[in-house]
C-alpha positions in Angstrom: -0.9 -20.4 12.6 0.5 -19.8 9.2 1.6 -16.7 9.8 0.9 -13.9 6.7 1.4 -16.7 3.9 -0.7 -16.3 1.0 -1.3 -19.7 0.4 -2.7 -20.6 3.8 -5.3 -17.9 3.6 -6.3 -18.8 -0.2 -6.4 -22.7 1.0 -9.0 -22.1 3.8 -10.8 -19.9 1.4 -11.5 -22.9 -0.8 -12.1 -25.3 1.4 -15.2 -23.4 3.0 -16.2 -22.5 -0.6 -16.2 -26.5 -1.5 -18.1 -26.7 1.8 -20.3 -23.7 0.6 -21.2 -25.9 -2.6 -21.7 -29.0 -1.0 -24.7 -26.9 1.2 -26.1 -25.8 -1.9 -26.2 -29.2 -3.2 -28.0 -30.2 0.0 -30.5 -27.4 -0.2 -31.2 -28.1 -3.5 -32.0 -31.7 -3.1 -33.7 -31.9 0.0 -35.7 -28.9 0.1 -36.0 -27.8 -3.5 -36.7 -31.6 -4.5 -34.8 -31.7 -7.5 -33.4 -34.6 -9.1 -30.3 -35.9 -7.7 -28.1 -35.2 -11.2 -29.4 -31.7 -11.5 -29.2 -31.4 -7.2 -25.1 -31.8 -8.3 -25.4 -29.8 -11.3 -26.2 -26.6 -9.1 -23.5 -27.6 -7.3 -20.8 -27.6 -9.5 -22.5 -24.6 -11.3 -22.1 -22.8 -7.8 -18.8 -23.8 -7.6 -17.7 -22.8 -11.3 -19.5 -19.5 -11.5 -16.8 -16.5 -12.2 -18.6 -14.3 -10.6 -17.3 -15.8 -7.3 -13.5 -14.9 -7.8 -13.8 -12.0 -5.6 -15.7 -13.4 -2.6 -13.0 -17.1 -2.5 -9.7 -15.5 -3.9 -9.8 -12.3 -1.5 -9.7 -12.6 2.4 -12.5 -9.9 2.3 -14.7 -11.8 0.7 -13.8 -14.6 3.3 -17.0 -12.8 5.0 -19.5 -13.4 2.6 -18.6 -17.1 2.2 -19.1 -17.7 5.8 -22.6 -15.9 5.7 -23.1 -18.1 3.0 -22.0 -21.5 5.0 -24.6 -19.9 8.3 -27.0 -19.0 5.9 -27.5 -22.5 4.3 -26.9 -24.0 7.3 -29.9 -22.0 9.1 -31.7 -22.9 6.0 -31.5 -26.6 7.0 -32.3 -27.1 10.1 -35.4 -25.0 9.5 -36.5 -27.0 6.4 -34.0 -30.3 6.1 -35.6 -32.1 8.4 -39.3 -33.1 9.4 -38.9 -31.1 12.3 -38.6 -27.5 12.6 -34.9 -26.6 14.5 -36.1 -23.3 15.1 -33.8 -21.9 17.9 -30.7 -23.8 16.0 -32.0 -21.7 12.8 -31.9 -18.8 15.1 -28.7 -19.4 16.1 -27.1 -20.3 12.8 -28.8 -17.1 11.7 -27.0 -14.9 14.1 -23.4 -16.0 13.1 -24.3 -15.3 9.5 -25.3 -12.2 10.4 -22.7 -11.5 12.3 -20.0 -12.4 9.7 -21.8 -10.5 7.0 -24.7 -8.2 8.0 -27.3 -9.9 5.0 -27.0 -12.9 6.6 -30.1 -12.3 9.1 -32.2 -12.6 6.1 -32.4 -15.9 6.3 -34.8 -15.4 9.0 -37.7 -13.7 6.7 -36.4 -16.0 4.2 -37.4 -19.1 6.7 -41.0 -17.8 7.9 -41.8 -17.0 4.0 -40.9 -20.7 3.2 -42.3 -22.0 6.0 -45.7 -19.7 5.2 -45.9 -21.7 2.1 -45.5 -25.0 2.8 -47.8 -24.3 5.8 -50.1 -22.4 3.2 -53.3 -25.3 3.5 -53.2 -25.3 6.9 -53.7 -21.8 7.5 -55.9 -21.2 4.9 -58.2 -23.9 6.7 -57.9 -22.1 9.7 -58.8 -18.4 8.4 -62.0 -20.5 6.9 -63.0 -22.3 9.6 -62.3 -19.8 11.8 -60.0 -21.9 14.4 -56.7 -23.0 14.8 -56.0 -26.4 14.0 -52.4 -27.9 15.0 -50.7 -26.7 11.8 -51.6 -23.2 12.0 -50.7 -23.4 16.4 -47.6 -24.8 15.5 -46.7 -22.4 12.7 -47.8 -19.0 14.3 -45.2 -20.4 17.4 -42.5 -20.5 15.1 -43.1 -17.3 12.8 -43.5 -15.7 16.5 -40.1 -16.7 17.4 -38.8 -15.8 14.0 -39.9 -12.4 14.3 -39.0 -12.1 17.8 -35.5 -13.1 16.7 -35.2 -10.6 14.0 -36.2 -7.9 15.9 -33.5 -8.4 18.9 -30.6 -9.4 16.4 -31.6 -6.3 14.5 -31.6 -4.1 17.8 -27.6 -6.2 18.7 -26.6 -5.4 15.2 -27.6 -1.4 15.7 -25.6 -1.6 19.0 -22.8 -2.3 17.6 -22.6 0.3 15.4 -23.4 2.8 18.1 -26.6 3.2 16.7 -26.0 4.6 13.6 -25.3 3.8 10.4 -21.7 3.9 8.4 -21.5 7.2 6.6 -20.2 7.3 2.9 -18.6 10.0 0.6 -19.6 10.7 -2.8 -16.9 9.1 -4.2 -18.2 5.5 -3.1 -21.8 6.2 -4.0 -22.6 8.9 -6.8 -25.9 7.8 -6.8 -26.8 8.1 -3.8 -25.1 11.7 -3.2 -27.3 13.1 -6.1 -30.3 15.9 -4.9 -32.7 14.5 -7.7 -35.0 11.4 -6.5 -36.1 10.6 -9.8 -32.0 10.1 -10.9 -31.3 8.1 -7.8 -34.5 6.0 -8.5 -33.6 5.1 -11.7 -29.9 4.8 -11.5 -30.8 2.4 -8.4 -33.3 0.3 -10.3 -30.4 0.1 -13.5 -27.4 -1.2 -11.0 -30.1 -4.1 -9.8 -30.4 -4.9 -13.6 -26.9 -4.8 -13.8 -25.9 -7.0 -10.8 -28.4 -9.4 -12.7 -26.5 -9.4 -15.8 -23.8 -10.1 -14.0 -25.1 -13.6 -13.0 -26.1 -14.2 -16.1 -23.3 -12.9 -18.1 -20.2 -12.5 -16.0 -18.0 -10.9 -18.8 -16.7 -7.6 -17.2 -15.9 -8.2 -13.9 -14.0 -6.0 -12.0 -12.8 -5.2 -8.2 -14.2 -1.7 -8.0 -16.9 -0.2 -9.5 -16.6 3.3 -8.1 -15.9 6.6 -9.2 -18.2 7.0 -12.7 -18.0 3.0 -13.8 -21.5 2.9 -13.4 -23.0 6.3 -15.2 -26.3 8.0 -13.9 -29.4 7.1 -15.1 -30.4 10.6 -15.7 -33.7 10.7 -17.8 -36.2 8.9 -19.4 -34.6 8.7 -22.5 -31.7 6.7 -21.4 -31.9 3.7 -23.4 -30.2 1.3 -20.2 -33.6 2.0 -18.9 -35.0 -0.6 -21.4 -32.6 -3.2 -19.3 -34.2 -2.2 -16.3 -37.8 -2.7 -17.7 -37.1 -5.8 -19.0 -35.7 -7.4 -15.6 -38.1 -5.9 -13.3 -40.9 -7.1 -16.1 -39.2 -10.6 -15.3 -38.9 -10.0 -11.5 -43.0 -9.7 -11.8 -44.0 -12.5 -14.0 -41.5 -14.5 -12.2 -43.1 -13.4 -9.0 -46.5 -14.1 -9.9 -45.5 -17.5 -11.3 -44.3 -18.3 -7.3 -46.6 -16.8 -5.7 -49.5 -18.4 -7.2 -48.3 -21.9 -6.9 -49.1 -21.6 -2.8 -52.2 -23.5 -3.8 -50.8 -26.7 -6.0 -47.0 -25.9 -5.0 -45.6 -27.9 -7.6 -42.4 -25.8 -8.0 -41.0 -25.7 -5.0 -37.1 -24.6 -6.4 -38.6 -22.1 -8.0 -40.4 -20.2 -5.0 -37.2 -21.2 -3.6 -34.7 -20.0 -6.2 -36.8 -16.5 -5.8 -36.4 -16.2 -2.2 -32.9 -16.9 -2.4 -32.3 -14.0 -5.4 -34.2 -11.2 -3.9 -34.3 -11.4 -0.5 -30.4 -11.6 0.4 -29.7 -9.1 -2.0 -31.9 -6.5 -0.5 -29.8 -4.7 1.7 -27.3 -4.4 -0.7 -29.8 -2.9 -3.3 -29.9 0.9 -2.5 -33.0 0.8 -2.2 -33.6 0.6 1.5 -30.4 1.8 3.1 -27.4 3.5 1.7 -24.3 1.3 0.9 -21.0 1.7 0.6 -20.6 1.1 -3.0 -21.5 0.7 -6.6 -21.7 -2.7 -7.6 -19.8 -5.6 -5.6 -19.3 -9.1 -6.6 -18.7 -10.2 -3.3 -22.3 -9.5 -2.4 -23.6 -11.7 -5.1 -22.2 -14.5 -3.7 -25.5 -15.7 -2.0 -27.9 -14.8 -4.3 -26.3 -16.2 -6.9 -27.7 -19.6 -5.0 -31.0 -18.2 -6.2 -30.2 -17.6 -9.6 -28.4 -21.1 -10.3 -31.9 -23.0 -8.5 -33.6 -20.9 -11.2 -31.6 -22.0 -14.3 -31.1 -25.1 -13.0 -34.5 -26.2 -12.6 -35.5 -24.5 -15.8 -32.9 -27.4 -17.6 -34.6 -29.9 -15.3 -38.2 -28.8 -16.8 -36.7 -28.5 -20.2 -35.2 -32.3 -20.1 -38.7 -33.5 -19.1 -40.8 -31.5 -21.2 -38.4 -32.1 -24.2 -37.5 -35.6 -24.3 -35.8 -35.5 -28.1 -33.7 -32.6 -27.2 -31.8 -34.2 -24.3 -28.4 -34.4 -26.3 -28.5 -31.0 -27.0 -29.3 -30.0 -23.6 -26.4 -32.2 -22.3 -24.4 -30.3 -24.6 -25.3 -26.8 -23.3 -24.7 -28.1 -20.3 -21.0 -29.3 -20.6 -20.3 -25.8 -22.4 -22.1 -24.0 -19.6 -19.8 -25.6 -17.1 -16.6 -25.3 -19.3 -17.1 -22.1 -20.5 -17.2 -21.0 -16.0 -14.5 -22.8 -15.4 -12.6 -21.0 -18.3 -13.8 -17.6 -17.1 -13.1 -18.4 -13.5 -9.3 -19.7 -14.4 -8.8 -16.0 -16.4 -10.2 -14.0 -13.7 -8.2 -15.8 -11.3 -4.9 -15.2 -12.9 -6.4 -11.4 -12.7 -5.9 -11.9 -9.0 -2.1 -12.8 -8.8 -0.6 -9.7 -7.7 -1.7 -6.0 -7.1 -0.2 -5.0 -10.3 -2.2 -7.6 -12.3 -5.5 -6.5 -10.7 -5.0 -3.3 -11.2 -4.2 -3.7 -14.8 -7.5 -6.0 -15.3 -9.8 -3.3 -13.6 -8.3 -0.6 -16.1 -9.2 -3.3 -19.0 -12.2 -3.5 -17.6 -13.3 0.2 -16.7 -11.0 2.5 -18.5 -13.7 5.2 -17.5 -13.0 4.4 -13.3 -11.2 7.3 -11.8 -10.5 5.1 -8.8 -8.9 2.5 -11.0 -6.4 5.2 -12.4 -5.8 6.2 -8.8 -4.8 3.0 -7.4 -2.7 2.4 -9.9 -1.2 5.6 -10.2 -0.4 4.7 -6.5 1.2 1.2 -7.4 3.2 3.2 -9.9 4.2 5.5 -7.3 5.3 2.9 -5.2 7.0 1.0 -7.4 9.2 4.2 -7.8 7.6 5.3 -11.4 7.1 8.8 -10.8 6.4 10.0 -14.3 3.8 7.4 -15.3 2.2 7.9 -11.7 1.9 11.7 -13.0 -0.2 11.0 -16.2 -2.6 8.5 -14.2 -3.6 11.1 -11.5 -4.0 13.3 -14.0 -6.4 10.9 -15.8 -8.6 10.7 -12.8 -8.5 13.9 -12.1 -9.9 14.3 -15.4 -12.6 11.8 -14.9 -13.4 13.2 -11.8 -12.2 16.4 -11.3 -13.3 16.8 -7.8 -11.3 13.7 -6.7 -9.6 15.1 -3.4 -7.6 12.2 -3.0 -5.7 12.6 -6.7 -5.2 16.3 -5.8 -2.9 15.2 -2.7 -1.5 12.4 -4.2 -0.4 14.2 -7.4 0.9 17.5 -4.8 3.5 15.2 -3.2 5.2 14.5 -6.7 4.9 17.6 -7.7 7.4 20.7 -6.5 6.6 24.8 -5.8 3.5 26.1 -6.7 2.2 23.3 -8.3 2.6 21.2 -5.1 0.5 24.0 -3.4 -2.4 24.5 -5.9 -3.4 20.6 -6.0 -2.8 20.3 -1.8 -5.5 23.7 -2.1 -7.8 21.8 -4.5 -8.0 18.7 -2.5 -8.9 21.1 0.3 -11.3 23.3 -1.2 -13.2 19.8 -2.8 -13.3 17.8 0.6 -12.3 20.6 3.8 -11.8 17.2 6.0 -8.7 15.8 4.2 -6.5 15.8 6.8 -3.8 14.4 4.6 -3.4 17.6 2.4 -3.7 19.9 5.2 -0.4 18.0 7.0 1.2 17.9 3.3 0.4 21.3 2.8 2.2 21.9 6.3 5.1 20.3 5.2 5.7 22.7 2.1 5.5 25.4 3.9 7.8 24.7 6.5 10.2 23.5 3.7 9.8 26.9 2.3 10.1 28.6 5.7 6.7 29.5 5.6 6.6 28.7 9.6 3.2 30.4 11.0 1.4 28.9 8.0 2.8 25.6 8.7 1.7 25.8 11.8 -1.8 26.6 11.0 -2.6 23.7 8.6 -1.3 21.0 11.2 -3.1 22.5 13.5 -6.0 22.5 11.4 -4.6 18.4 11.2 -5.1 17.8 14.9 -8.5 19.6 15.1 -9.6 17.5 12.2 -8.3 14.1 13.3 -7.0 14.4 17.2 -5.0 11.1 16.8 -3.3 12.3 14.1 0.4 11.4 15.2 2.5 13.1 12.7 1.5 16.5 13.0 1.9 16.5 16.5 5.5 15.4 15.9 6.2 18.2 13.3 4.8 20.8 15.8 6.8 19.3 18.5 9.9 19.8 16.6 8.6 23.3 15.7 7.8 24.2 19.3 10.7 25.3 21.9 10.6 24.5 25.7 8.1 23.0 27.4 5.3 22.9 24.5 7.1 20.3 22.5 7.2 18.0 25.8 3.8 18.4 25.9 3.1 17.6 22.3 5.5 14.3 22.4 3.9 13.5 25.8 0.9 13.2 23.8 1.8 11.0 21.0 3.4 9.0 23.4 -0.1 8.5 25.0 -1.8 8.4 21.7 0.8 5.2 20.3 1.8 4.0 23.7 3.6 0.8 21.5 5.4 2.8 19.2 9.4 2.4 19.9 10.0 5.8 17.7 7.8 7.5 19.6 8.7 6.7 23.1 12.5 7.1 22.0 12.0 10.9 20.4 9.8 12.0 24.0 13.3 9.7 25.9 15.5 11.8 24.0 13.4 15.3 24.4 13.6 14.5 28.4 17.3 13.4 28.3 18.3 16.4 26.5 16.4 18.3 29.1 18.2 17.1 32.4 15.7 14.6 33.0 17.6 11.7 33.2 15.3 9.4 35.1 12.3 9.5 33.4 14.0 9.5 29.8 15.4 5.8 30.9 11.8 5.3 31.5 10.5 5.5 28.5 13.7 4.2 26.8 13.4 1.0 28.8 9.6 0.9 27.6 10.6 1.4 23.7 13.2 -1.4 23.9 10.0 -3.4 25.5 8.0 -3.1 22.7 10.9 -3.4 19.9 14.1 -5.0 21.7 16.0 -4.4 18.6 15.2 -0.3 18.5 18.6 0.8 18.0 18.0 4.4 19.1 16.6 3.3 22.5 19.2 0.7 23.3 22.2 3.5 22.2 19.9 6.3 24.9 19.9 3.7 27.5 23.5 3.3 26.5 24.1 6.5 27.3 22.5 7.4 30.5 23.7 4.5 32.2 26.8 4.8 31.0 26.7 8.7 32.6 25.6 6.7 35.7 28.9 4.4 36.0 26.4 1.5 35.7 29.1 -0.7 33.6 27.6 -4.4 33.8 24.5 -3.4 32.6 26.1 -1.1 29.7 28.1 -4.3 29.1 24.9 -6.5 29.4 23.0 -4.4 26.7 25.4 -4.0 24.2 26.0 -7.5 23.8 22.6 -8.9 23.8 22.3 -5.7 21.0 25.2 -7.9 19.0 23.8 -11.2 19.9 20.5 -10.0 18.2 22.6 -8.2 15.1 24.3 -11.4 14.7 20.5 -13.4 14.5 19.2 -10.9 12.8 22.1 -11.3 9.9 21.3 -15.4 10.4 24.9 -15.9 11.8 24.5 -18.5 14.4 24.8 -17.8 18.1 26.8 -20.4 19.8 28.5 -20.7 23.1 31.9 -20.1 21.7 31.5 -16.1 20.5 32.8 -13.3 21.2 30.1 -11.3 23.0 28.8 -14.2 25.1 32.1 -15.0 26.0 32.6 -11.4 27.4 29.2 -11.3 29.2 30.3 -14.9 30.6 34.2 -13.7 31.9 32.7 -10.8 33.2 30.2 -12.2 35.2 32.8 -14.7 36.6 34.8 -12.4 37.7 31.9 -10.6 39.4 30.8 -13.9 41.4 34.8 -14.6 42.3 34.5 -10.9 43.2 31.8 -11.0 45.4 32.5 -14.1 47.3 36.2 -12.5 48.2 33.9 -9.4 49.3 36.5 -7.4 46.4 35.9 -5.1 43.8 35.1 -6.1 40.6 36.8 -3.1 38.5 40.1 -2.7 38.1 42.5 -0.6 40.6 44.3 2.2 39.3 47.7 0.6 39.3 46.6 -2.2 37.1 44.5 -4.9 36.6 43.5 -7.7 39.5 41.3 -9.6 37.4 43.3 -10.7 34.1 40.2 -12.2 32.5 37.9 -9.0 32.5 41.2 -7.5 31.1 41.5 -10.2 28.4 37.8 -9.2 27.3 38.2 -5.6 27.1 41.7 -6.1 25.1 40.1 -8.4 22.6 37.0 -5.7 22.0 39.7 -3.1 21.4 40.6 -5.5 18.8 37.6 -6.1 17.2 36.6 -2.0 16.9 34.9 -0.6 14.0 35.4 -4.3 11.9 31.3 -5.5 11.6 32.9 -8.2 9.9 35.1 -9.7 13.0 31.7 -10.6 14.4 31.1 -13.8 12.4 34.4 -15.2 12.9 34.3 -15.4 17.3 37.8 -15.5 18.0 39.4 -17.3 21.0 40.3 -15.0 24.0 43.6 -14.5 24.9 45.0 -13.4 28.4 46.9 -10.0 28.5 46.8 -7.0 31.3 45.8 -3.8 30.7 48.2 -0.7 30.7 48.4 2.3 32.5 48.7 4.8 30.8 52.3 7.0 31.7 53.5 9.7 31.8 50.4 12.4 33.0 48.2 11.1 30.9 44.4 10.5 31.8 43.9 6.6 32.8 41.0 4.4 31.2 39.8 2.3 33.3 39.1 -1.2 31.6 34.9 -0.8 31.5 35.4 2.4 30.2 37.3 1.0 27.3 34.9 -1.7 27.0 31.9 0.3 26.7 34.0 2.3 24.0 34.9 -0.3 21.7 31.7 -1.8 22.3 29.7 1.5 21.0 31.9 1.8 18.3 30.8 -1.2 16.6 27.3 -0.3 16.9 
């Protein structure tokens, strides 16, 4: 609707995180039972937490709010109401899921609530040894629960073909490294570490690839002291839950437990392999968890510690100001690529990635030079980094160029990027049959890689290159450079009929492709089709004159033309005459006018603002032996010449 404005996409993304706040302030009252002010505390604490930038400011994270919205949602109409929605839950459940895959959690998360508040119940019935109607009705909707789970997790494998996304070393070090015990520990540190995050959201950062995070090697590492210390908390706080099923008199706390752990498990390491390191955006749910935590421990504190209420009220208000404060910063982080960039290298000086990317904003921004050294810095964070090696070859020259295109090779053979640059330098330097050989290697790596097809097509002589553009052609059937090269190979073979083909199907993708009009231009110009050379060059003006935001209006040039000259066709036509002119001079004075005034208005861009008025005159013939040009001829001329 809005088209690629920035503003649009950042204004839905806060109005479903204001919704996403507003279902956490639901939850929190309704189903945690806690008091009204501190149900709208958790709310606003939601809503101010920094940690969020990444999931509302980015339309990545757009995902994980919507999981978020399902999530709650499910939540609710399993455990709002007096009555179980169980198939709505379902169904809530299944759009989470499929807008971020940890949102078909919620369905464990809803049988394991609904397992405790249905705790009496069944323990009656394990006792007594018969089911009562509590314990029938529960075991009919944990049944459907875990017949749910199982078919969404069987869709959810479907559609990934039935396999899981494969990663490079480079996204997870961790989970790349041959010792269990390192992978173990340095998984169990990076849960810690998310944790701190919630409670401490200082360093924040986009990326935490590439060596942010070291390996927890050994024993001795002292961050394993971190790690001890939450997973000591995870038990106690465990146990505390766990063995409130009897009384049950802290509800948000069983609650804010589920919430923590369980969404957060697929994104742990622990079970399947992600994609990366650390990411904020996946904190945005269980951070519900955390804040139901905190917030009821303020709720306990105010009632236990009745004199201390000012104080608390205070660290309240600071809580709140100081996220806001933190948010606002991080936020202005998130203005432009440059700025993001810069705050990640703040952040984690130590990220090859981050010296990457913005060695690659550097590069763009034509800052060759400075480009250089970052490279070179993550190259010496991560020497290995294949992607650094190409990079770095294309702004380098000679042999230089050659040894980092060969190291990006020789650390990841499947870069098909440095085998096609690596192809290009050698066909600079004439080095043909070894050109030939890399992009070859390209296409047997990637076979939709497009432009080493079209750098062996140009390479290639006869029919080979046909064959080669005939296959990019069917590779990128909507690219107007494409079909025009393959129009132009065929025209410049003899085969004028199917060139126009695929000429007339480039100018259907992109009617502004200037190559593909001038080719059609040409061949039906060789063709002694005139009104349709005519028709083509002038809606090619009409669209130069738009596309310069001059205004097209009935008075100009061009339309005038096409008008005249269709005129004259109809007069012609009903008179059962001939619409060109006869070789002793012109019948028709107005198609004569037009073609004089074109003459006119050759190779001057400029004339085509100003529209002037047509004027009648009569074309000459020209004397004395020399060749005649007949007035469409002379059209088409003057025409071409102001392309």
């Amino acid at each position: 609707m809005s088209g690629l404005t920035p503003s649009w996409y950042h204004a839905t993304n806060i109005a479903l995180h204001a919704i996403a706040c507003v279902l956490v302030t639901r939850v929190s009252l309704a189903v945690a039972s806690l008091r009204p002010g501190f149900a709208t505390l958790t709310g606003l604490l939601f809503a101010a937490h920094p940690v969020h930038t990444e999931a509302v400011t980015g339309i990545v994270g757009r995902a994980d709010v919507l999981a978020c919205i399902f999530f709650l949602l499910s939540f609710l109409a399993y455990h709002g109401q007096q009555t179980a929605y169980v198939w709505s839950s379902v169904c809530l459940g299944a759009l989470s899921m499929l807008a971020k895959e940890t949102g078909i959690t919620v369905l464990p998360l809803n049988l394991l609530y609904d397992l405790c508040r249905s705790w009496h119940s069944i323990k009656r019935s394990i006792f007594e040894a018969r089911w009562n109607d509590d314990s029938r009705h529960f075991s009919r909707r944990a049944a459907a629960l875990l017949v749910s789970f199982g078919v969404l997790l069987v869709v959810r494998l479907a559609l990934l073909h039935g396999t899981l996304p494969k990663f490079s070393p480079q996204d997870n070090p961790a989970a790349f490294h041959p010792c269990f015990h390192v992978r173990l520990l340095t998984f169990c540190y990076l849960a810690a570490l998310n944790c701190w995050l919630l409670l401490c959201p200082a360093t924040l950062s986009h990326d935490w690839q590439m060596g942010s995070v070291p390996l927890v090697a050994s024993l001795a590492d002292t961050r394993n002291l971190a790690t001890c210390l939450f997973f000591g908390g995870c038990l106690i706080l465990t146990y505390k839950a766990f063995t409130d099923f009897e009384q049950q008199r802290h509800p948000p706390l069983l609650l804010g437990w589920m919430f923590l752990v369980l969404p957060f498990l697929p994104a742990s390491n622990l079970f399947i392999t992600v994609g990366f390191v650390v990411a904020e955006r996946v904190l945005y749910l269980p951070s519900v968890g955390w804040i139901l935590l905190v917030v009821y421990g303020m709720q306990i504190s105010w009632t236990a510690i009745p004199r201390r209420r000012s104080l608390i009220t205070t660290g309240i208000v600071l809580l709140l100001l100081l996220g806001c404060y933190r948010t606002i910063l991080r936020n202005r982080d998130w203005t432009s690529r440059e700025t993001l960039l810069r705050a990640g290298l703040r952040s984690l000086p130590h990220n090859a990635k981050m010296h990457y990317n913005f060695a690659n904003f550097l590069r763009d921004t034509s800052q060759p030079n400075r480009a250089i050294l970052h490279y070179q810095l993550a190259l010496w964070l991560w020497p290995t980094y294949a992607s650094a090696h190409n990079n770095l070859g294309t702004l380098s020259v000679g042999d230089q160029a050659e040894q980092h295109f060969l190291a990006a090779i020789h650390a990841q053979p499947g870069h098909v990027n440095a085998h096609y640059n690596l192809g290009q330098l050698y066909r600079k330097t004439n080095r043909t049959e070894e050109c030939i050989r890399m992009l070859q290697k390209c296409v047997s790596l990637d076979p939709a890689y497009t432009p080493a097809y079209l750098v062996l097509a140009r390479l290639a002589t006869g029919p080979t290159a046909g064959v080669l553009l005939r296959h990019v052609v069917r590779l990128q059937p909507k690219s107007p450079d494409h079909l025009a090269e393959y129009a132009s190979w065929l025209y410049q073979n003899g085969k004028w009929l199917p060139s126009l083909k695929y000429y007339l199907k480039a100018m259907e993708v992109s009617p502004s492709h200037r190559s593909s009009l001038l080719g059609t231009v040409r061949i039906l110009r060789s063709r002694g089709q005139w009104p349709r050379v005519h028709q083509l060059i002038t809606r090619w003006h009409l669209m130069l004159r738009a596309k310069r935001g001059g205004l097209v209006y009935r008075g100009d040039l061009y339309i005038r033309a096409w008008q005249l000259q269709s005129e004259s066709r109809r007069r012609a036509h009903q008179h059962q005459g001939n619409i060109c002119l006869s070789q002793g001079g012109c019948s028709t004075p107005r198609v004569a006018s037009v073609s004089v005034q074109l003459e006119q208005d050759s190779n001057k861009s400029e004339q085509l603002e100003r529209a002037p008025r047509c004027n009648v005159r009569t074309c000459r013939q020209s004397r004395k032996g020399k060749a005649r040009v007949t007035a469409p001829a002379l059209l088409v001329q003057n025409l071409l010449e102001t392309l």
